[in-house]
Each structure stands twice: as C-alpha cells, then as structure tokens.
N, C-alpha and C positions, 0 to 999 in steps of 0.2 A: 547424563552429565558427559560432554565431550573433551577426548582426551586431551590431554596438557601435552606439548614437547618439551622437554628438560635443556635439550640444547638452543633453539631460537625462543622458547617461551611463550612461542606461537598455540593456538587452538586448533581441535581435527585431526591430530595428527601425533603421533609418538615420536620419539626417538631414533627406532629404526625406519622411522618411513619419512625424515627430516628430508624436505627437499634442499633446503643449505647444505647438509651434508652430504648429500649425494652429489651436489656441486662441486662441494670442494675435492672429491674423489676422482672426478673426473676433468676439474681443472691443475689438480694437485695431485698427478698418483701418487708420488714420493711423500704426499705429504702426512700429517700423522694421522688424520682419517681415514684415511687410504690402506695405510699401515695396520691400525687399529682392525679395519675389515678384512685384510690378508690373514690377520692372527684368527679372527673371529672364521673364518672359513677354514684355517688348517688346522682348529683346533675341533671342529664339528666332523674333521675328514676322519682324525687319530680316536675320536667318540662319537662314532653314528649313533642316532638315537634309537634307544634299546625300552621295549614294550616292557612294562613292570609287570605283567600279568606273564606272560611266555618265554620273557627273556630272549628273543629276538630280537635282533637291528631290523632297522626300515621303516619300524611303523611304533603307534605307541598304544594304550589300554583300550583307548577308546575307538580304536580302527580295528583291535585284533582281531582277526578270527577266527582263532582258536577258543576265545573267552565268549563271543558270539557264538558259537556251534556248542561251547558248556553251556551258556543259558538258555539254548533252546532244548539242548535235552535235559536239564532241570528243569523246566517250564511243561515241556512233556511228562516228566515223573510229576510233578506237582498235582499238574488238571487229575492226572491219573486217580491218584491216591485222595485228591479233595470231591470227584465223584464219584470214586465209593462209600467216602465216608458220610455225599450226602444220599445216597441210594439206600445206607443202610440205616441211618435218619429218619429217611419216609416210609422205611418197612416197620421200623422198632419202634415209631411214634416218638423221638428224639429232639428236643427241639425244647426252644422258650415256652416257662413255662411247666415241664415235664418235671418231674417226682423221682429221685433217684435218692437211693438206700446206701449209706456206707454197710457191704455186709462182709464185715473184715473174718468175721468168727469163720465163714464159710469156705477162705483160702488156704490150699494147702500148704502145713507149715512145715519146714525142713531148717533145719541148723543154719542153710545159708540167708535164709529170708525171715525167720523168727524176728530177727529187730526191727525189719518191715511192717510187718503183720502189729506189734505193738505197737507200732508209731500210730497204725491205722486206728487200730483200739484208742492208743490215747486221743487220735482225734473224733473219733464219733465220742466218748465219753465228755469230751471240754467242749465243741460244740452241736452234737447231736449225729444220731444216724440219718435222718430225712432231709433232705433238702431241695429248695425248686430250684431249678437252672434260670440265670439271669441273663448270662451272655457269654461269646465267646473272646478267648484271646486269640485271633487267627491267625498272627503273625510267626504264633508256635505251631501252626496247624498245616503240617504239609508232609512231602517224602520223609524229611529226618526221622520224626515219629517211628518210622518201620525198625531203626536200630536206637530208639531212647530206651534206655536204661537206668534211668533218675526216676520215671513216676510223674514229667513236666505234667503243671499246672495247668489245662489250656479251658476249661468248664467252670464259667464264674457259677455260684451256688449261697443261695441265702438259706442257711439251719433254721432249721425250725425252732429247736431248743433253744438256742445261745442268741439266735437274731442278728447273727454274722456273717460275714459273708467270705467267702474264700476260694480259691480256683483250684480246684481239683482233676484227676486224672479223667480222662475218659472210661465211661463206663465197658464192662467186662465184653458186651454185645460186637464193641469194635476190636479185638482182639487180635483181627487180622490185620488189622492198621498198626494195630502197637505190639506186636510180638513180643519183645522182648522183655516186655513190664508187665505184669497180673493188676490188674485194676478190682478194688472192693465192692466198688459202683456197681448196683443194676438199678436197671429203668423201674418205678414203681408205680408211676403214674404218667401215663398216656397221652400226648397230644396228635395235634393233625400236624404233622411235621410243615414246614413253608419256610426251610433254611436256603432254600435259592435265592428268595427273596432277597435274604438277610446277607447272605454272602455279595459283596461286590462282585461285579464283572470280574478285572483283574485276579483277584484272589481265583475262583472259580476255575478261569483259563488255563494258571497255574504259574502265572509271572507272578504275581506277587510273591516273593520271597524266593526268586531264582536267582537273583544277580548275585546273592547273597551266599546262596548255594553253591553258586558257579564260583569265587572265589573274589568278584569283581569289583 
C-alpha cells in the first residue's frame, strides 16, 4: 500500500517529503511552512534523539552499540550453556523419549527446602513418579537457568500414572547447568540422544533468546 500525503492528498509520498511544501518554503520563507520547519528543527536541536536502551543522544535502539556488544555476549553465554547441555544429553542418553523418575524422597531435606521437597511428593503422588519426556520448552532453556531459583518448567513429560502431561525441571545429571535449584528427576530410561536435531540452528548458536537477555 503506497503512502497517502495529508497535505496535497497526493500518492508516494508523506508529509514530510511533500514537494508542495518544500515549495512553499522556499518560495515563502516567512511563510508558515517555512515557520512550522524552523520550530520543527529548533525543537530536535533542544531534544537530540536519545537511544532508549543506553540513554545516549545520537543514535537510537536499533543503531546502538552498546545493546549490539550485550547480545553478542549473550549470544556467547547462550551457545555456551545450550552445548553443554546438549554434550551432556548424549552422555546421559537424554532426549525424547527417555524415562525420568520423580525421586523427591532422595533430596536432602532442611527446614529451608522441606515445602519443596513436599510439593515434589505431592506431585509424584497426583500424577506418578515415571514419566517419558515429550519435548522441550526451549525458550526457558539458556544462560538464565545458571541462577534459576524457581525449579522453571523447561522438560514436557507424560506420567504414566495420571496420563498427564506437565513440564517439569531438568533432571538432577544437569546440575551444573542449574545450580541453584536441586531437581528430583533422574534419567531411568535410556535413549540415543539426537537433540541437535531437534534444537534449531538459532537456539543452538545462542541467539535465540539474547535480545532478550540483553535487555533489547
């Protein structure tokens, strides 16, 4: 659809790039077009345009490169943290498919994680301890992980028992991925891992989910 101008009604063409108006500015500088663009210039001098990401004049989000040098080194932690997680995948036999255990009785309980440890109880109990892995949410699957302290869901899983399905933590084997969170999950059944496949390019590299990171 080509643009409309507001002032001659003409097609091609906007407002600001009205060739009427640029006539009458410079057959009329007095006149109120003319005028109009004196304000419009001394009003962009008194507010240079200031990047919303750095808060610099000059430039704006999509130029900065400040926000450009964060999502490359986001992008760096990402690939980082998404090939080990698939390295240790294809050691632990990890993957669609695979057999993983809620085994909540077996974490250490202390007064600060006791309500944890039950929640985990009450969920193997309503829908079972066994479950085969369906798929991933990979969108949750990157650097942040190393400081999650929620238990995020990123491992879809159909229970045996209950015949439901629900996205639970990563099993206990990636520990070094998720530090901060104890997982109940171990691997109880074995597959031939082929999550490269399965991961997109993008994700893999470590963009997927850096702009995001980066603040962008």
């Amino acid at each position: 659809m080509s643009r409309h101008c507001g002032h001659c009604y003409q097609r091609g063409h906007n407002r600001r790039s009205c060739p009427e108006i640029r006539k009458e500015i410079r057959d009329n500088p007095d006149g109120y077009q003319a005028r109009i663009e004196r304000q419009k210039k001394e009003h962009a001098a008194r507010n240079p345009r200031r990047c919303s990401y750095c808060k610099e004049t000059g430039h704006n989000k999509k130029t900065c490169m400040k926000l450009k040098i964060s999502i490359s080194e986001w992008k760096k932690k990402n690939q980082q943290w998404r090939k080990q997680f698939l390295d240790i995948s294809e050691g632990s036999g990890f993957g669609i498919g695979s057999l993983i255990r809620n085994m909540w009785h077996t974490l250490d309980k202390t007064d600060r994680n006791s309500w944890e440890i039950d929640r985990h109880q009450d969920t193997a109990e309503k829908l079972g301890e066994i479950g085969l892995v369906l798929g991933f949410a990979r969108e949750k699957m990157g650097i942040d992980l190393k400081t999650d302290i929620y238990g995020t869901g990123c491992v879809r899983v159909l229970f045996a028992k209950s015949g439901r399905t629900r996205f639970v933590q990563l099993p206990s084997v990636f520990a070094e991925l998720v530090p901060r969170k104890q997982s109940p999950y171990e691997i109880v059944g074995r597959v031939e891992s082929c999550l490269k496949s399965y991961f997109p390019f993008d994700w893999r590299s470590g963009m997927e989910g850096a702009v995001k990171l980066a603040g962008g």
